[in-house]
Structures are given as C-alpha cells and as structure tokens.
C-alpha positions in Angstrom: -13.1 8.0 -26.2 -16.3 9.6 -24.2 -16.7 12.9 -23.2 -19.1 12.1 -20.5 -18.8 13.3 -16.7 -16.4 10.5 -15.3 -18.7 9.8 -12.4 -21.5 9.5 -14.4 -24.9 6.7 -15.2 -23.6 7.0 -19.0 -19.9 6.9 -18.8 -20.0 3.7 -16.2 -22.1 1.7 -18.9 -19.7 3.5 -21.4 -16.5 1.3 -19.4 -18.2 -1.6 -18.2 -21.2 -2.1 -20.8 -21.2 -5.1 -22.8 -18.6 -6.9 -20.4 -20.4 -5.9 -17.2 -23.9 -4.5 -17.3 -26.4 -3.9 -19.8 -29.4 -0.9 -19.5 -32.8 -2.6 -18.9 -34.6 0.8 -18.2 -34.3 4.4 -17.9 -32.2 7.0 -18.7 -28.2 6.5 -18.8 -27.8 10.2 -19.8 -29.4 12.3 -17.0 -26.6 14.5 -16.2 -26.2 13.3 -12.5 -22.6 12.6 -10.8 -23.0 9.2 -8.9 -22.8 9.7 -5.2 -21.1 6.4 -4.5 -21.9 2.8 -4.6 -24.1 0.5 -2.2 -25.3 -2.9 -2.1 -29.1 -3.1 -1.2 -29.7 -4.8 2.3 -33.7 -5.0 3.3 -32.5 -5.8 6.8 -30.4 -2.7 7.4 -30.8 0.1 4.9 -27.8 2.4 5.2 -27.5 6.0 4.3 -27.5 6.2 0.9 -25.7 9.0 -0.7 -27.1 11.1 -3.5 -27.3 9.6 -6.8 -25.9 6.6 -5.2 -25.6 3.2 -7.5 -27.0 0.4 -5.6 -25.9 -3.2 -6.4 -29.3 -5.4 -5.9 -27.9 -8.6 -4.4 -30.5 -11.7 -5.0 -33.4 -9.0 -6.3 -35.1 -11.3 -8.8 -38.7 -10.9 -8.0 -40.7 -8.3 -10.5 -42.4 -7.1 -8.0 -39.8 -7.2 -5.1 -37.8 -5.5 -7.8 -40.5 -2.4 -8.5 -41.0 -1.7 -4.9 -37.2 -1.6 -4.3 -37.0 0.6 -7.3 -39.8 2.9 -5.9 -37.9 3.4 -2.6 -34.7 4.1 -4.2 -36.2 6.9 -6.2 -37.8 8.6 -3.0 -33.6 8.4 -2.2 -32.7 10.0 -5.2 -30.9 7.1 -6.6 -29.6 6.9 -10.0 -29.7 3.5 -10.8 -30.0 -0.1 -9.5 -28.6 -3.5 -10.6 -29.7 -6.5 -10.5 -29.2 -9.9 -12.1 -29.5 -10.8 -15.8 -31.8 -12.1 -17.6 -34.3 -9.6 -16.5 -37.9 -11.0 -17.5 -40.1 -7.9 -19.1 -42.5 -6.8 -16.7 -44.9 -3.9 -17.1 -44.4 -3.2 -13.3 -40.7 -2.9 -13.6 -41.3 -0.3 -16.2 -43.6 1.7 -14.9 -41.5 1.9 -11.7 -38.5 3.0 -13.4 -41.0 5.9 -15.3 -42.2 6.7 -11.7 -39.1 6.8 -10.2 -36.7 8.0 -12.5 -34.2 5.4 -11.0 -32.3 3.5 -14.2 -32.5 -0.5 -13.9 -29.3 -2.5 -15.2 -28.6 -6.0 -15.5 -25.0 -7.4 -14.2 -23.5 -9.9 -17.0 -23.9 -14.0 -16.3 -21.3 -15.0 -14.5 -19.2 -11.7 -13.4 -18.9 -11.4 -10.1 -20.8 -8.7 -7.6 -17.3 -8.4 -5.8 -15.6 -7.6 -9.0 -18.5 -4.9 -9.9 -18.3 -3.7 -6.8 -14.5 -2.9 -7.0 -14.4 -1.7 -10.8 -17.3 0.6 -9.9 -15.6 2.2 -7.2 -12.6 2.5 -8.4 -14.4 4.6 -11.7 -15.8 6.9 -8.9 -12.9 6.9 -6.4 -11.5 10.4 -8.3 -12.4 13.4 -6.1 -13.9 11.5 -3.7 -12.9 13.8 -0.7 -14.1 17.3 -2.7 -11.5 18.2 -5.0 -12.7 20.9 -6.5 -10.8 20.9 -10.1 -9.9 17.4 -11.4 -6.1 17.3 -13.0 -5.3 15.8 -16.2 -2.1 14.2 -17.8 -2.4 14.0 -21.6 -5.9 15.5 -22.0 -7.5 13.2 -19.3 -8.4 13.0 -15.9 -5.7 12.6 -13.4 -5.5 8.4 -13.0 -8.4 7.6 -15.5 -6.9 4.7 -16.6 -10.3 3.2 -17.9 -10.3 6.7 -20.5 -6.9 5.4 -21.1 -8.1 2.1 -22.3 -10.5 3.4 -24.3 -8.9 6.0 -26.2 -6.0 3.0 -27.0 -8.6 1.0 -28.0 -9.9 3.7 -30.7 -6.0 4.7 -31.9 -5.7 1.1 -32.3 -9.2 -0.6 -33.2 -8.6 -3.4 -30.6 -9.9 -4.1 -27.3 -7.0 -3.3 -24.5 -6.9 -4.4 -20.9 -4.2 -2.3 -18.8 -2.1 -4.6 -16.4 -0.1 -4.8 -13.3 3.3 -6.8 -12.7 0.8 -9.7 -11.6 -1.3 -9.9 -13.9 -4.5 -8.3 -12.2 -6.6 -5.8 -14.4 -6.7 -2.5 -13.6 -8.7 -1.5 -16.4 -10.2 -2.1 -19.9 -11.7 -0.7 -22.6 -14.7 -1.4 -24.2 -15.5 -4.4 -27.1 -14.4 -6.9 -25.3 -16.9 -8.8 -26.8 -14.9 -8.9 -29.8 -12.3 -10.3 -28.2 -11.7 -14.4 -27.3 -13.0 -16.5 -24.1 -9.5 -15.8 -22.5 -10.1 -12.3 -22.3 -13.6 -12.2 -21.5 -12.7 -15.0 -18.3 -9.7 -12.3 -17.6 -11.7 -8.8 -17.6 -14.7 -11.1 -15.1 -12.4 -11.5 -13.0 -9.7 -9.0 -13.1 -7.1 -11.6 -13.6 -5.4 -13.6 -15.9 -6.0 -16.9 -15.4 -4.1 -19.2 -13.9 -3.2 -21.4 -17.5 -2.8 -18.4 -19.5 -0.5 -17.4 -17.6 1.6 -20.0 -17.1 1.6 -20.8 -20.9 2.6 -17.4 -21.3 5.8 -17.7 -18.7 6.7 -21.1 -20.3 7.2 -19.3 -23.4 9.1 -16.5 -22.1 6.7 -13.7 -23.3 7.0 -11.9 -19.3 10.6 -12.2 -20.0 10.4 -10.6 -23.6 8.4 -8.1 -22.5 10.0 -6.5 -19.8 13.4 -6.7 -21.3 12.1 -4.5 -24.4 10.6 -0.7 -24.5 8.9 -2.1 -28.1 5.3 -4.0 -28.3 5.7 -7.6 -28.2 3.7 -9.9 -30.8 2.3 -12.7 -28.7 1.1 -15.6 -31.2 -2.1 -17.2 -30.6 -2.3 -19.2 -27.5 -4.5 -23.1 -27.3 -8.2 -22.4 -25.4 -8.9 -26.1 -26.4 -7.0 -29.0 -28.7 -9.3 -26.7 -31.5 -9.6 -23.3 -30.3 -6.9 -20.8 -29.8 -6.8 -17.3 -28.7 -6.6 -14.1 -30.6 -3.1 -12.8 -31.2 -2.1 -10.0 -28.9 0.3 -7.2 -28.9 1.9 -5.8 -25.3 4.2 -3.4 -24.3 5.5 -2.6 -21.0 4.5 0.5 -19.1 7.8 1.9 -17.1 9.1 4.8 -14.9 12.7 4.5 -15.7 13.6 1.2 -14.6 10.6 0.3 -13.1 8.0 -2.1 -14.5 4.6 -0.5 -13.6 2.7 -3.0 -15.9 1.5 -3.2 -19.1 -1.0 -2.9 -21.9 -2.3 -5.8 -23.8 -4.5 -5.6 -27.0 -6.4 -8.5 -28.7 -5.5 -8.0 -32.6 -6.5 -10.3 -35.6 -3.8 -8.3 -37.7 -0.3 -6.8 -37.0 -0.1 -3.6 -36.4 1.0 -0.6 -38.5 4.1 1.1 -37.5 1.5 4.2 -36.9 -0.2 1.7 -34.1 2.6 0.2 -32.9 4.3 4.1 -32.1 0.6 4.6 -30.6 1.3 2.3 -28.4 4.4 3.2 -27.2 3.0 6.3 -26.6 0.2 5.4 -25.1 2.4 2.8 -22.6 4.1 6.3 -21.3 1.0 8.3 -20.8 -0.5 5.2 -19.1 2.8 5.0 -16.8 2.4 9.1 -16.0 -1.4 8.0 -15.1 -0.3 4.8 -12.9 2.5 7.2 -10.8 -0.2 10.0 -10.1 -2.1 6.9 -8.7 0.4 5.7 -6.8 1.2 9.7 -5.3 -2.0 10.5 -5.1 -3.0 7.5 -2.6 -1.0 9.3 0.0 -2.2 12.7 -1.2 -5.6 11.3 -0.9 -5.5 10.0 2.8 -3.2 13.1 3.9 -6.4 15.3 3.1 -9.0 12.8 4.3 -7.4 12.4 7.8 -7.4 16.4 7.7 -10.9 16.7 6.8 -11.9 14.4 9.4 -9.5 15.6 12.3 -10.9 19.4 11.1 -14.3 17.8 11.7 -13.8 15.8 14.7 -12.2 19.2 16.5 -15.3 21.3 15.7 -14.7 25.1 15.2 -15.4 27.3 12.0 -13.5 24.8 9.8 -15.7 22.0 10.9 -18.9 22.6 8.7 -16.9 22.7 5.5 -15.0 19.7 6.2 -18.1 17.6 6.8 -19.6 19.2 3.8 -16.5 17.5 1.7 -16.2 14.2 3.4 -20.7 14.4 2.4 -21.7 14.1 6.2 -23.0 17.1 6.5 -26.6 17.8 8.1 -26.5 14.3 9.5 -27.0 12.3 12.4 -23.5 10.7 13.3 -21.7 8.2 15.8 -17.9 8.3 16.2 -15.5 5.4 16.4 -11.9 5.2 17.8 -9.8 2.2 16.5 -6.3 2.1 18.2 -3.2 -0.6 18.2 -1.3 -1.5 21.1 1.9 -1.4 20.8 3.1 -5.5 20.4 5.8 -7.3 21.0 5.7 -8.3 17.1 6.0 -4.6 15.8 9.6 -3.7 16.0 10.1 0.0 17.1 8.3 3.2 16.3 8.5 2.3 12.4 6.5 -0.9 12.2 4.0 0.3 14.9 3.5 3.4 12.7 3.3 1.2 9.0 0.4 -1.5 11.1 -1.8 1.7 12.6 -1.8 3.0 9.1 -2.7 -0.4 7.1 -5.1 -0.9 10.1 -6.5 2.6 9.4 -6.4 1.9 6.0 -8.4 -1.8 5.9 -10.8 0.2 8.5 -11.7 3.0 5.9 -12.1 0.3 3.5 -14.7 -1.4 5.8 -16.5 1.1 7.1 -16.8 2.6 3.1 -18.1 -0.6 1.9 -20.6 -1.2 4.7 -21.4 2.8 4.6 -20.7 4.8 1.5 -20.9 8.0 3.0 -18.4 7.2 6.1 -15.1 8.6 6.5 -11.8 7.1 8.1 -8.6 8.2 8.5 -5.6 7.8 11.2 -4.9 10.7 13.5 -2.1 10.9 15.7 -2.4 7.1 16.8 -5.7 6.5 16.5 -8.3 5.9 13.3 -11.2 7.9 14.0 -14.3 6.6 11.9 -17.6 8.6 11.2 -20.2 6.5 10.4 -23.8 8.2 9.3 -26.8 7.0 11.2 -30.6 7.5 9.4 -32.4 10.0 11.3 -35.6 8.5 11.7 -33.0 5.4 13.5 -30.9 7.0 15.6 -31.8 5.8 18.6 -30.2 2.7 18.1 -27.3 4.1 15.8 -24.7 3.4 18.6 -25.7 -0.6 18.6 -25.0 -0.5 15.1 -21.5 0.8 15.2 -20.9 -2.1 17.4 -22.2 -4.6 15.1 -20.0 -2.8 12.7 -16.8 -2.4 14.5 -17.0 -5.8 15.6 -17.4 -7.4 12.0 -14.2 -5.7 11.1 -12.7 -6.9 14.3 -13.6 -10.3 13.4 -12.2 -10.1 10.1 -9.1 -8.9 10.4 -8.2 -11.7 13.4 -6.0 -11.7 16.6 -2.8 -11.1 15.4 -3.3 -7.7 16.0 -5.1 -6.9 19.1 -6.7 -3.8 17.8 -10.1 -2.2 20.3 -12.4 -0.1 19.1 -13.7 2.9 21.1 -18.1 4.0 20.3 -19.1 7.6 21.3 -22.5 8.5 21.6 -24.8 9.7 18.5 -24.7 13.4 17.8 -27.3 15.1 15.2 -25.0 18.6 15.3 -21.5 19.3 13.7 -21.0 21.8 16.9 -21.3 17.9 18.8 -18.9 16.3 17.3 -16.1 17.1 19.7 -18.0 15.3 22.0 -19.1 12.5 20.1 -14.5 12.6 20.0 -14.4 12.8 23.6 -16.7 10.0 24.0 -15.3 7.3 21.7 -11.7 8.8 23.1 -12.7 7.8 27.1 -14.5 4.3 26.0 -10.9 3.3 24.0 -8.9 4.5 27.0 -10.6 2.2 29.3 -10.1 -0.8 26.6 -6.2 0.1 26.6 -5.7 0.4 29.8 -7.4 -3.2 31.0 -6.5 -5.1 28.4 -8.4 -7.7 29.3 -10.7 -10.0 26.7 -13.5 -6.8 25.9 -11.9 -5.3 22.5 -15.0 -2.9 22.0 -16.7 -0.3 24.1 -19.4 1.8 24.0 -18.9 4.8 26.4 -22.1 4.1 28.0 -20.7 0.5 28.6 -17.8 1.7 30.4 -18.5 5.1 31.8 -17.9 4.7 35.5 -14.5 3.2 35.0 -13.5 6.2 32.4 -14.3 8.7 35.5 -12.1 6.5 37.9 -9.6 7.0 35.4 -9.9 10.1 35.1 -10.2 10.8 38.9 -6.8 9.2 39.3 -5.7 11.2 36.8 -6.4 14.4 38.8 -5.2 13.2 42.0 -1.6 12.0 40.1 -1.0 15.8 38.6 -2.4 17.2 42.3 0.1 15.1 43.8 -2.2 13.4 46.3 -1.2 10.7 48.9 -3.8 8.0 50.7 -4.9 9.1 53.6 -7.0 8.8 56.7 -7.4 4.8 57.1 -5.9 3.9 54.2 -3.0 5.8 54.8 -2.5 4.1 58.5 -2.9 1.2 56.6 -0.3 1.0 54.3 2.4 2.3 56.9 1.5 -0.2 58.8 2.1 -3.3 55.9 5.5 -1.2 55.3 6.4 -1.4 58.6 5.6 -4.9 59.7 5.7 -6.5 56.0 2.1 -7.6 56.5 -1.1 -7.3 54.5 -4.2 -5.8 56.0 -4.8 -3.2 52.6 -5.1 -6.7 49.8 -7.2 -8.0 53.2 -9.6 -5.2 52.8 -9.6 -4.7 49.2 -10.6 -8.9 49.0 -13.5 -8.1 51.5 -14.6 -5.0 49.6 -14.5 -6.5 46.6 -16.3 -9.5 48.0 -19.2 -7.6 48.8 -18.1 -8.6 52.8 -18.5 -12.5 51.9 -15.1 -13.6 54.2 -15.4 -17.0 52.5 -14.9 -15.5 48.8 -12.6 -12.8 49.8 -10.3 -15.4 51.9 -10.4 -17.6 48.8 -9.6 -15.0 46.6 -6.5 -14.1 48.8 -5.7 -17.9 49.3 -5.7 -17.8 53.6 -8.1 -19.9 55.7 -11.5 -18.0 56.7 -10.1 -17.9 60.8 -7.4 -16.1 59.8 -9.2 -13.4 57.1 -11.2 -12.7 59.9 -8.7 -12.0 62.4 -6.8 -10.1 60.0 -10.2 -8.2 59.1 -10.4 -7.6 62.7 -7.1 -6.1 63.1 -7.4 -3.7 60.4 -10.1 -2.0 61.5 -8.3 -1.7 64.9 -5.0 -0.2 62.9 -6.8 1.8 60.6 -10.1 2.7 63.1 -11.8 2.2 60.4 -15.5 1.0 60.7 -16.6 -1.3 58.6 -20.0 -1.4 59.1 -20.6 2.4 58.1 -21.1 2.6 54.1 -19.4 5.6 53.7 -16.6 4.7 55.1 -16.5 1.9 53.2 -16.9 3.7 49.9 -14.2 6.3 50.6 -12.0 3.1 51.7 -12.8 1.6 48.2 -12.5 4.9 46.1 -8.6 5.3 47.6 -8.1 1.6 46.7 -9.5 2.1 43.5 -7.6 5.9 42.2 -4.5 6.0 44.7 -1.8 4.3 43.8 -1.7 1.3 46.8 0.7 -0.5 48.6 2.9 -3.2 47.5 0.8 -7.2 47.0 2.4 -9.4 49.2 2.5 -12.9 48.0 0.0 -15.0 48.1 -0.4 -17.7 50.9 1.3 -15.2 53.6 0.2 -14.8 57.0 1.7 -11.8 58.4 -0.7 -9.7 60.1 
C-alpha cells in the first residue's frame, strides 16, 4: 500500500509504474494534487488546469520535447509524457531542472487511449470539490487501484480487479512479475479474446460465480511451450449479484491465511465497486447543481465556479437539447436519451477541455467550456468546432442541436452567456430544418421574431390594417391574396420567382397582386408598408394555405 495523496505525480507512477510509465526526469514527490489530464495539441492549446498531466502525443524530438517542457512549466504543469525509449539529452534535462515539470515515458506498446482512461479514472475522486474524501475499510471511497495494491501486499502476487466482462478496472503494481497474458490484459484493460475463451471452455466463469471461495485456475497454454502462471479468483458480490472479480497471478497455493484475505478483500472490494456505482449519480446530481448555481448567477454563483475550477476565467456557454422522436417512447425513454446524451457530452467536452463542466438541467445539457484569455475573441468559433465534432460522432439517430452563447470574462455574465445559447437552441428547435448548431449571433434576428410573436400571443393580438382585410377576404371568398403577397415579399418583388414558388402562371400572379392591393389598399411600392406587411406575415399567426395550383382570386 502507499500513503501518498491519491491525486498525486508519486502515487500515479506508484499504480501505473512499471506496467504504464516510467520517470525519465524530475521530481515524482513534489507534494502537488494533479489538476486533471490533457493531451498536448500545438495547434490548439487548451486551458490547462493547475498541475495538469499532459499526455505528449508524437513528442519525439529533444528539442521539440524541451521547448514543450518549458511552456508547460510557465503553466504550472506537473508532468508530461511522452514516448519510450527516451534518448538522453542534456537539453531535456536542463528543461525539466528549469521548469520543474517531471518527464515520463509511456510503456512500448500500451495504448495513449488506455492511459488516458486509467489516469482519469485515478483522478476522477473529488473531482467536483468534495471537501472530505470518504473511506470504506481504511481507504478512499472507490479506490479500487489502493485496493489492488494492498491485495497484492496481503498476498505477494500481482492482482487485477475485474468486471462481469472481463474489462480491468484496476491493478496493482508488479505486474512485471507476472506472465505475457497478464501483461497483454492490464495494456489493454481486457482479457483477451483466447484467454477467455479457454477459460469459458473449461468452465472456470461457471466455477467462479457459483462459489463465494477462491477458485484455483491451473496454468493456461501461451504457446505449444509456454503456459501461464497459475491464478487464484474469487468473485466479488452484493448479495446475489456478481459485481466482478479479483484475479491474482500465483506460482504457489495459497495459505488458508491468504485465501481468507482474499475473501475479505473480495467484500471490501464489492463495498468499493457499490459506492462507485452510487456515487456516479451522486456525482452528476451535484455537478448539474454546481453548474445550474453557476449558469443562474447570484451569490451562489462564485463558489460554484470555484468548485467546477472555472473560476476567474473567460467562458462560452453551450446548450445541447433532444427533440423529442418518434423512436423514444414516452416521457421515460426521452428522459434516459437526454441524460446519456448529457452524459457522452460531459465526456466530450472533458476530454477535449479538462477544466469544462456539463451536466443536464431541466431538458437541456448546458456546457461551460473555458476559453484562453489572450484568445477569446475567437472563443465562440471554437465551441462550434467543438460542438460539431461531438455532433458528428455521436450520428443522426438522434437529432440532437446545439445552442453557442456569446463569450463572457465575468461570473456576474454568465446568465447572459445562458440566455444567449438558450435563444440560439430555440431557434434550432423550432425550424428543424438541416442547421443543428447555432451561434446566437448566427441566428439573432429570427430569435427576436420569435420572441416578438411571443409577446403578441400572451397580448392577445390580431392582424390588422391590410393584412387583416386580407385574410377576411380569403375567408370569405376561399381565395388566396395573403400566400400571393407573402410569395412576392419573399421574392424580393420578382413575379416570376414568387409565381413559381406558388405554382400559378405569371398573368395571373400579377392580377392577383393587383387585386390585393385593391382589397387590402395596400401600397406596394412604399417600403414601409411593405415591412409592416411582412412583419405581420412573419409574427401573427396567418391565414389558412390554400392548395397549391388554385386560382381563386
């Protein structure tokens, strides 16, 4: 077991050394708390947080290396990662002297993804400002990588913790003493494919979940001359549940003082797994909180920004809402796809941002998404490069649009910043046309018509003056003369595109233009009338489309 921080340089190479990363350079026990966990891109630089982690992606260069190592310490990094083998280089070390940032190298063949994942899920605990982390057994509250580790010690064996399929969910240290199989299954968090099949065609699964004792699990063929370690596993339960399980790599039976470990250490590890499980919805109940508190400004507001880190910065709002589909039946499936929307939208917006925040409130998923100062000018182009990546990824089987308010640099603006992503999303929902993303700036003179029509619907307003005559007369003589003007307005006056439009023969448009100026003494040649003609058209509710073709005038 460690007694380091949990969030800590020192206790993420205690977890992951040997199997993951290795310290190159630098310090791995300066008592910071990592601030979260980035992946370096020289084309967009995001907001780092403090202390952040920052996975260096195809950094190979010495000297590309240095320099990026030089910036990250004027960001108060803590540490950057890069590719093994590292060649020694005197500039690489005096850059880590200089900027106090520690250098790692990631393992041959693991995977950024899979570093990316583990390392956020080390540093996912408290995420949101909890101020006093709980503990179950002595240890943190869903540390199931302290878990692993203190197994490992009680039993002097390396231990992976399991779920009902076989993925990884955490591991303990000295792995290296372990067998190929279990090094392929920590790199990439699952057992493989022919392991696992070996392991069904013997019936150890089956074993295994019918007994609450450790299972003996004889060596298993790697090649015709190679087999695996022998390994021990027990299932981890609540009640009659199968949470998972805990696997050990052994070269000896254990004791009957290990194997009771283990048994005990299968029930704090199923304690662990349930707080997990609880404190996922704990978790998003106070995000969305924090971020509603935030988004509705007030007293409250500087505090909540303060937990969800976005405090003192520059930020742009986003609005992500889900019409309601013929495919989600009733309020329960609409309400169980906003929240997995809402859910794959924090995800995305946390790993292209580490210090954003999502959550869903009421029927919307309201992200804040920090903008550099010294780039907020174009901060609002960059949400929409961000919203519509996610868009993209997540397809058109939902037809989700997202909503982009303006930039604010102060908390007291946030409402606004609300306001304006709120308007830009009502405009997408209510045309439902091909646009799925908005900018408020995009769309602002059809959020005031909407808004206009909403005032004159509570005031109770009727058409009137010409467009009133208008549509009496169509009700009266089942003609058309208000879709005859609305076709010329909206044709700039061209008769040939406005006939098209209404499918009639030019001739007749124009007598029909002809009469309803004569019926609604109207004059069409006077641009105000004109524009008060089109701004009734456009905010009252009009009269009923004839079909098209007729020629009732």
């Amino acid at each position: 077991m460690t007694n380091r921080p949990r969030a800590s340089l020192g206790r993420v190479l205690d977890d992951l050394g040997a199997t993951l990363l290795e310290l190159v350079h630098g310090d791995p026990d300066q008592p910071l708390e990592l601030g979260g966990v980035v992946t370096h891109d020289p084309l967009d630089e995001p907001v780092l947080p403090r202390h952040a982690l920052v996975l260096g992606v195809g950094l190979q260069e010495p000297t590309l290396i240095a320099w990026v190592l030089r910036d990250l310490g004027r960001q108060q990094a803590a540490g950057l990662v890069v590719r093994s083998p590292i060649a020694p280089d005197p500039a690489i070390t005096e850059a880590v002297a200089e900027s106090g940032v520690a250098l790692l190298g990631l393992t041959r063949g693991a995977s950024w993804d899979q570093l990316a994942v583990l390392l956020r899920s080390l540093l996912a605990e408290g995420d949101v400002g909890v101020a006093e982390p709980e503990t179950l057994g002595g240890m943190p509250s869903g540390d199931l990588f302290a878990l692993a580790n203190a197994a490992a010690a009680l039993l002097d064996a390396p231990i992976t913790i399991e779920d009902r399929s076989s993925r990884v969910l955490a591991f303990s240290g000295r792995q290296d003493e372990a067998d190929i199989a279990r090094v392929e299954t920590v790199l990439g968090r699952q057992v493989p494919e022919r392991y696992s099949r070996l392991l069904h065609e013997r019936g150890v699964f089956r074993d295994l979940y019918r007994s609450d004792r450790p299972v003996h699990i004889p060596p298993l063929p790697i090649t015709s001359k190679e087999f695996t370690l022998p390994r021990v596993a027990v299932a981890v339960r609540a009640g009659d549940e199968i949470l998972g399980s805990i696997w050990a790599a052994v070269r000896d039976p254990l004791s009957e003082e290990r194997t009771q470990a283990l048994c005990d250490a299968a029930k704090l590890v199923a304690l662990h797994m349930l707080r997990i499980r609880a404190g996922a919805d704990v978790e998003r109940r106070l995000r969305a909180d924090l971020v509603s508190t935030a988004l509705e400004g007030g007293a409250g507001a500087r505090d909540a920004l303060d937990r969800l880190g976005l405090a003192d910065q520059p930020v742009v709002v986003l609005a992500l809402a889900v019409p309601v589909s013929d495919s989600l039946t009733g309020e329960a499936g609409l309400a169980t796809e906003r929240q997995r929307l809402a859910d794959a939208f924090a995800m995305h917006l946390g790993a292209v941002h580490p210090r954003s925040a999502a959550a869903l409130v009421g029927d919307v998923a309201y992200g804040l998404i920090p903008v550099r100062p010294d780039r907020s000018s174009d901060g609002e182009e960059s949400a929409v490069r961000i919203a519509k990546d996610f868009l993209d990824r997540i397809g058109d089987r939902v037809t989700a649009t997202i909503g982009v308010g303006p930039v604010v640099l102060e908390t007291a603006r946030l409402p606004h910043a609300r306001a304006g992503a709120d308007r830009a999303l009502r405009v997408l929902r209510t045309n439902r046309g091909t646009q799925r993303i908005a900018r408020l700036a995009d769309v602002h003179v059809e959020s005031l018509l909407l808004e206009l029509r909403d005032l004159i619907e509570a005031r109770g307003d009727q058409p009137t003056g010409p467009i009133a005559r208008l549509i009496a007369y169509d009700h009266e003589h089942n003609s058309n003369l208000v879709e005859t003007l609305r076709a010329w307005l909206d044709a700039f006056g061209d008769v040939i595109a406005a006939a098209a439009a209404v499918y009639v023969h030019p001739n007749t448009f124009r007598y029909r233009l002809r009469r309803l100026a004569e019926v609604g003494a109207l004059d069409l040649d006077d641009p105000e009338a004109r524009f008060a003609a089109m701004l009734q058209l456009r905010v009252v509710t009009p009269a009923r489309r004839p079909a098209a073709g007729s020629d009732r005038a």
